[in-house]
N, C-alpha and C positions, 0 to 999 in steps of 0.2 A: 504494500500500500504506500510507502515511503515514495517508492519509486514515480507514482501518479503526481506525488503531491510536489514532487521536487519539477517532475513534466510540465504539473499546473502553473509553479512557480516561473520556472522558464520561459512561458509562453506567452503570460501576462507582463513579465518584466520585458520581454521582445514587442509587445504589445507599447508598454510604455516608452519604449526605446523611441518607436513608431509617431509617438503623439508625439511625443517632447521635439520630432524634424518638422511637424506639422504646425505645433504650438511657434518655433521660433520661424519658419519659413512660411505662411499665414501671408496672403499677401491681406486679405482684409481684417476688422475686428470681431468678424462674428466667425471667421476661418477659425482666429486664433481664441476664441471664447470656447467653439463647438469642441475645437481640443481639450482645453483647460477640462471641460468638463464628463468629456472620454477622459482623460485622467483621472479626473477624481472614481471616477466607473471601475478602473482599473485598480485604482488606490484598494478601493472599499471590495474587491474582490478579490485583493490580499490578502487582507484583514481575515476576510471570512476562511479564505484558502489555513492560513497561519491557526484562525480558530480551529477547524476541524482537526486540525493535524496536533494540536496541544489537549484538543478535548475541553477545553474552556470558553466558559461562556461571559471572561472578563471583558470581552473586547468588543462585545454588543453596544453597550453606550459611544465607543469612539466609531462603529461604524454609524451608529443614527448619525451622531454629533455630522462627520464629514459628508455623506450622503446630501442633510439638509444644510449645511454648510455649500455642497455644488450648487445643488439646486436653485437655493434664493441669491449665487453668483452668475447664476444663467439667465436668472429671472432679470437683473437689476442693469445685466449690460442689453438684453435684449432690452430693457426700460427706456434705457438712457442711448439706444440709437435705433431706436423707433421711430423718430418723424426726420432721419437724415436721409437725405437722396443717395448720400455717398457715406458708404461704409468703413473709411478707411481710416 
């Protein structure tokens, strides 16, 4: 079972390898937001990844916490360039 988790972890951190070329080569702000928050997606499926594999249910509070932490930073930059013609 090790074997999956270490698979799991590998593919998610190739996963963020991923975002973090998108997040800094982004030619707009919602490029580079949509990232940010496929980041944090991959953050919090860490998290969970690390849970199962420790067997602990301490790390439930930090994935809410981050989870509604992307979300209302998705919400606030789609807010704040809502009525721009231009994205950038």
């Amino acid at each position: 079972m090790t074997a999956v988790y270490i698979a799991t972890l590998a593919i998610l951190a190739l996963a963020g390898l991923l975002t973090l070329v998108r997040l800094v080569r982004g030619p707009w702000i919602l490029d580079r937001t949509m990232a940010l928050d496929v980041l944090v997606v991959v953050i919090v499926a860490g998290f969970a990844v690390n849970m199962a594999m420790t067997d602990s249910v301490l790390t439930v509070p930090i994935l809410v916490c981050t989870a509604l932490l992307g979300f209302v930073g998705s919400l606030s930059v789609v807010r704040l360039t809502e009525g721009r013609k231009e994205h950038r």
